[in-house]
N, C-alpha and C positions, 0 to 999 in steps of 0.2 A: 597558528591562528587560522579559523575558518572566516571566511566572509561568503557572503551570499547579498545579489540583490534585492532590497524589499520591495515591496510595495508600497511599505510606511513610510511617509516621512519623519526623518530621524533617525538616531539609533536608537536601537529597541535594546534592552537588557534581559537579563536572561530574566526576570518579573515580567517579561513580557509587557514593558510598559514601554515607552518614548523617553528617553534620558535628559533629562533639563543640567545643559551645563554649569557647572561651579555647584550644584546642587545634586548631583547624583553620588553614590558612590557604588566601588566592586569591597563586594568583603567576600570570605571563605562562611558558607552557610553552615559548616559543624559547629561555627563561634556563636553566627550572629544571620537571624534570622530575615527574611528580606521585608522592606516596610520599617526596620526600625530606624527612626530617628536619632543620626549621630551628631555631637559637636565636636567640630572640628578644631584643632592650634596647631598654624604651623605657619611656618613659613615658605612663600612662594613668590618664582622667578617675578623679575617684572616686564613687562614685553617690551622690546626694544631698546633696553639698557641693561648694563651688567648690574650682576646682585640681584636680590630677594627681601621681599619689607613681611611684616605680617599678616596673615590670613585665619581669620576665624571665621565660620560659617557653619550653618545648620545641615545638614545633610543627609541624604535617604539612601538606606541600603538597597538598591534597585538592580545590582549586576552581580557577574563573580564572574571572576577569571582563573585560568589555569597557573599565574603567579602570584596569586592571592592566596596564600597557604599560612594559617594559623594565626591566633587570636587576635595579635596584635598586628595585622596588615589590612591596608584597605586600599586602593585606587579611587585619586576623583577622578569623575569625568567631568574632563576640561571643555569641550564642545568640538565644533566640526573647521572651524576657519582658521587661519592661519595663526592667531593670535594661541588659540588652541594650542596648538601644535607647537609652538615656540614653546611654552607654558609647560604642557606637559612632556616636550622631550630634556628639558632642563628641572624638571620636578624630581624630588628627591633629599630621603634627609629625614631627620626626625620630628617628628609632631606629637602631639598626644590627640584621643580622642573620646568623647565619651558620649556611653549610651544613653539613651534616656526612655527608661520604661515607668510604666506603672508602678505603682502603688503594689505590694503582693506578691512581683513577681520576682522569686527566687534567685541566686546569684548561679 
C-alpha cells in the first residue's frame, strides 16, 4: 500500500472524492464503474462483542484497491476511528450485492 499525507480531510478514494464511512465502497473498475450505487447483505463484526448481526446498506462505488480483483469483490470503507478498525480488521465472509442501474443499461 501507498500513503501520502493529504491536505484533505478524510480519506479520498481513488473518485477523488472524501469516503463517508459504512457508505463508501472499493470495487475492481473492469466490473463496476465508479458512482454506481450498490446494495449491500451481509453480515458484520459487532464492536466490542464477539459475533456479527446483519448489515444491509446502500453504498457508492468511490475506491478500488489492489485486492479488489473481479466481479464479485468489493471493500467497505469502514471509517477512520477505532470502532473502524475493530470492524474492518474482523470483516470477512460472504455477502451478496447488488447494482443498481438504469433503465437501458445493458448487462
Amino acid at each position: 500500500m501507498f500513503f501520502h499525507e493529504s491536505k484533505t480531510p478524510g480519506a479520498v478514494g481513488s473518485q477523488m472524492v472524501i469516503l463517508t464511512a459504512e457508505r463508501s465502497m472499493a470495487i475492481d473498475r473492469a466490473f463496476i464503474a465508479h458512482g454506481t450505487p450498490i446494495w449491500v447483505a451481509t453480515r458484520a463484526p459487532v464492536v466490542g462483542k464477539k459475533g456479527s448481526e446483519p448489515w444491509t446498506k446502500l453504498l457508492v462505488a468511490q475506491d478500488t484497491g489492489g485486492g479488489i480483483l473481479g466481479a464479485v469483490r468489493g471493500d467497505i470503507y469502514w471509517g477512520d476511528d477505532t470502532a473502524a478498525a475493530e470492524k474492518g480488521g474482523r470483516m470477512g465472509g460472504p455477502g451478496k450485492y447488488w447494482l443498481l442501474l438504469p433503465k437501458g443499461v445493458s448487462k
